[in-house]
N, C-alpha and C positions, 0 to 999 in steps of 0.2 A: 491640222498640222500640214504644211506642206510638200510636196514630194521631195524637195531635194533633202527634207529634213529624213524620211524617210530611206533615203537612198545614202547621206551620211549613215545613219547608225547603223545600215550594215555594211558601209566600210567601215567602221567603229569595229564593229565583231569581228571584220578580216581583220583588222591591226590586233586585236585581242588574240586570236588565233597562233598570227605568226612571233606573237611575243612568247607563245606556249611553244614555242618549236614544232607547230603543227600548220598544215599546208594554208595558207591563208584566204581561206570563203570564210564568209559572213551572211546571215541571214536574219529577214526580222518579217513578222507575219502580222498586217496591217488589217483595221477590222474600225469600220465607222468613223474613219481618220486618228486612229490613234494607233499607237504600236501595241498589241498585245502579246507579243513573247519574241525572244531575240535567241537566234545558238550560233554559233562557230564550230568550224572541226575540231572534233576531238578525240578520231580513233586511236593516235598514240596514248595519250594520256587516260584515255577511260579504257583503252582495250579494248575497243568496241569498234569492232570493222562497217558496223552501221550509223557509227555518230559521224555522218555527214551536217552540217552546217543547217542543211535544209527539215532534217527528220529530227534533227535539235530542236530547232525553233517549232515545228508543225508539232513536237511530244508537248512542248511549253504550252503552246493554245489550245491545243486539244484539253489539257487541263486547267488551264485558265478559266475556257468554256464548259467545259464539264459534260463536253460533247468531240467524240472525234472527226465528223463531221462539224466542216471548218466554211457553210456557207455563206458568202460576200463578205469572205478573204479576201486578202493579196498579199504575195508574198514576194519580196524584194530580196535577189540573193545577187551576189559579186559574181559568180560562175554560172553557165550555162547547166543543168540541174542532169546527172548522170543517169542512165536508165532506173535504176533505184530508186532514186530521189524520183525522180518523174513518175513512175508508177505509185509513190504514197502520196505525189503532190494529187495524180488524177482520183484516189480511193478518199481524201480528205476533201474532195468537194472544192479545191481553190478555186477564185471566180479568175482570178490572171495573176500571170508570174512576170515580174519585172526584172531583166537581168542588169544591172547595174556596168554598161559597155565601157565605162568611162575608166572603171577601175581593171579592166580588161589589161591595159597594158602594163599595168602596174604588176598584174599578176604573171603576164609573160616574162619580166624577165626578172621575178623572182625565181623561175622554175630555172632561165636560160643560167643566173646565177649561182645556183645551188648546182647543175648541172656542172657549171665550169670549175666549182668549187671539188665536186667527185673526181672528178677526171683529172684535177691536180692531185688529191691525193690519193687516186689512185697508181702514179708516177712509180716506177720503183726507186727503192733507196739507193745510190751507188754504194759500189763494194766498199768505197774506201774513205765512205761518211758511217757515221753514230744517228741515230736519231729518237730523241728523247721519247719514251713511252709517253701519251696524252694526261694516262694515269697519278702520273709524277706532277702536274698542275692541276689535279680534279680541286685540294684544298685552297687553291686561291681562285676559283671559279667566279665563288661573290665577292671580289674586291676587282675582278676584270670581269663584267659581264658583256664586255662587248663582241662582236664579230668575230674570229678566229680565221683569215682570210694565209692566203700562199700564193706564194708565186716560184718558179724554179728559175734561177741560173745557174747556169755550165752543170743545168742537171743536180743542182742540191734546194733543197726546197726551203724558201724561207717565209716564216711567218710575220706578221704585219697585223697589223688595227688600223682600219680606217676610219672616223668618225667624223660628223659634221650634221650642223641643222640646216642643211641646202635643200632647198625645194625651188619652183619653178618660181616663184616670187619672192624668194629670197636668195639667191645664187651667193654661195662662200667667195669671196675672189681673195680673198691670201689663206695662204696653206701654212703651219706650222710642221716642219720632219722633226720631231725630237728623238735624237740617235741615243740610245743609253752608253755608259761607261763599261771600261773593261773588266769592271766586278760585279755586271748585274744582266738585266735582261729589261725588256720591256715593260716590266712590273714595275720597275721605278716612278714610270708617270704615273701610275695608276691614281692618283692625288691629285692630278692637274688637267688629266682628260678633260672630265666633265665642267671644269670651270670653263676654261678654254673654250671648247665646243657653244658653250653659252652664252660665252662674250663674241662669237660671231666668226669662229677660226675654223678651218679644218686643221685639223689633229690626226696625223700618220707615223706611227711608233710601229717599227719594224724591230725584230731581232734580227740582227747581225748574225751573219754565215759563224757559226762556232759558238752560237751562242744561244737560251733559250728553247723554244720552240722550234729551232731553226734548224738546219741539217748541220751535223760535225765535223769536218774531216779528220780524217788521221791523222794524214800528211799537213804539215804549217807551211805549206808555199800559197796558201792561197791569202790576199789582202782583201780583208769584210769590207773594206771601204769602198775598196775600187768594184769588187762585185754590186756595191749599193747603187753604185752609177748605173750600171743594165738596168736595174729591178727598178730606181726612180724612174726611168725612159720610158718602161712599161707600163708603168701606172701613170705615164705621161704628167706628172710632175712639170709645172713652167717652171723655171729658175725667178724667172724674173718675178714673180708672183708668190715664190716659198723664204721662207725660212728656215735658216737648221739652227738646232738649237744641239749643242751635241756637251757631253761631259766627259772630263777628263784624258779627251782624245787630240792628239797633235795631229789637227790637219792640216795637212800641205796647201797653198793657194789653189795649188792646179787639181786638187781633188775636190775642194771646197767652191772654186767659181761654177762647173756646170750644176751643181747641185741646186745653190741658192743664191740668190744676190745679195742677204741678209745672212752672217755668220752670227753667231750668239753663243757664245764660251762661256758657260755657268762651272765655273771650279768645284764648289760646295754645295752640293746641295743639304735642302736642310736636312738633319736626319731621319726623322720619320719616313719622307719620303723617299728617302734610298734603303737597298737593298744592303742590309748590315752583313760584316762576314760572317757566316759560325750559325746563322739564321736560316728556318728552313725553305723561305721563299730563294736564298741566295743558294743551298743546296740541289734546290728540284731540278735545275736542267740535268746537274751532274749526278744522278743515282746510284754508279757504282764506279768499279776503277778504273773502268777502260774509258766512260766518260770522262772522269775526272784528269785522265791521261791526258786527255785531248785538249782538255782546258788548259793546262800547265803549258801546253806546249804551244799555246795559242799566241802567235808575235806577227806585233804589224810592219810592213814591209814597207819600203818609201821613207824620203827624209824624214828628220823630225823638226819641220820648220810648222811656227804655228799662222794659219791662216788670219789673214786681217780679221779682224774678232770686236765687238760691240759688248761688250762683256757686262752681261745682266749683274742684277743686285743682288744679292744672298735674298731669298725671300723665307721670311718667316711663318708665310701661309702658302697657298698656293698662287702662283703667281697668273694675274687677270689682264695681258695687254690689252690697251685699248680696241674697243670694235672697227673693224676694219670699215675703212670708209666704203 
């Protein structure tokens, strides 16, 4: 077997890893050109402050071999091997450890992302927002399993999904924003993400400021729209390159031009795919009264002229545009 094939499958086990919610190394322990045992981290999940990636795969061949002495081994791991790992790799006899540099960056800014991910929510709430307990969307977890990402304006913290199959050989170049309506939250696409994403789109479903996951305020002087212009700038959104696809919402020209150059007014969506009232997915932002206050009180500010609009088909499944060129 080849080395790079060798040096795949234990990026295979860091992607295994980080789909576990666990730090993403990967290790696989090579013996006469073949792989004889593969581990990933897994001290969250096993509770095991010693299931490093490396002492996974070295327990596997240790019994594979039926010997914990592991000579003309080799052991290919994503990370550099922490003094732990290094003292069982030198006590198991490995003949060389191959550190896999390539996936190096890949893992830096995993860390730099999760990093920037803390440090948003660790923000404080302002005094004179709401902000929905996590708890309150734990049951629809498996119908959104994506990212849970934030960004703050004017200091209220709003939540977002961002999705796409973008790699270096295959670059997304058009963006899809699908803004949800004023009776739902970002749950509404949860039916169209993954099509989308597959037909070749990026896919950005934000909650709206009052809305969701997103911070509340008390006070209804704030317009969710005009805050989505910051928060697009940030996530540096090209107009020229997006799409908004938005429901049930009167956008103004002048709100809708920096956003996208492509407006798309879906009146109806089908009904499975929206957020019905009286349902508990449509309930969870609002938990109790003082939520619920905030909702009631939620009114968009600005004309009510409707932006120039390409106004999609009622779709009876979920809707697949074409792959972007």
């Amino acid at each position: 077997m080849p080395i790079s094939e060798f040096i795949q499958a234990a990026i295979a086990q860091a992607e295994a890893a980080a789909r576990a919610g666990e730090v993403p190394v990967g290790a696989v322990v090579v013996k006469d050109g073949r792989i004889i045992a593969t581990g990933h981290n897994a001290p969250i999940s096993t509770h095991d402050p010693t299931a490093h990636a490396e002492i996974v795969a070295l327990r596997a061949a240790g019994k594979a071999l039926q010997n914990y002495r592991l000579d003309d081994c080799d052991l290919y791991v994503t990370l550099t091997p922490c003094p732990m790992c290094s003292g069982a790799i030198q006590h198991a006899r490995i003949r060389r450890v191959v550190v896999v540099e390539e996936y190096l960056a890949e893992l830096q800014q995993f860390f730099q992302t999760k990093r920037q991910l803390q440090t948003q929510t660790r923000q404080p709430l302002r005094e004179d927002a709401l902000r929905t307990p996590d708890k309150c969307f734990a049951p629809f977890a498996a119908e959104c399993p994506w990212t849970s990402r934030y960004h703050y304006v004017e200091g209220l913290r709003m939540h977002y999904w961002d999705e796409s199959n973008a790699c270096d050989g295959n670059p997304v170049q058009k963006v899809l924003l699908a803004v949800h309506g004023r009776m739902g939250w970002g749950y509404q696409f949860r039916a169209v993400i993954a099509p989308l994403v597959q037909a070749g789109w990026r896919v950005v479903v934000p909650d709206l400021i009052g809305f969701g996951r997103s911070d509340k305020p008390k006070k209804h002087t704030i317009n969710p729209l005009t805050l989505l212009h910051e928060w697009a700038k940030a996530l540096h959104l090209s107009p020229q390159h997006t799409t908004l696809w938005v429901q049930d919402w009167d956008i103004p020209a002048d709100l809708a031009a920096p956003l996208a150059a492509t407006v798309v007014r879906l009146e109806d969506m089908p009904h499975r795919h929206a957020v019905p009232p009286q349902t508990p997915a449509y309930q969870a932002p609002f938990p109790d009264k003082g939520h619920r206050a905030v909702w009631n009180g939620v009114q968009v500010a600005g004309k009510k002229e409707r932006a120039n609009a390409v106004v999609w088909e009622v779709f009876i499944s979920p809707p697949t545009p074409s792959k972007p060129a």
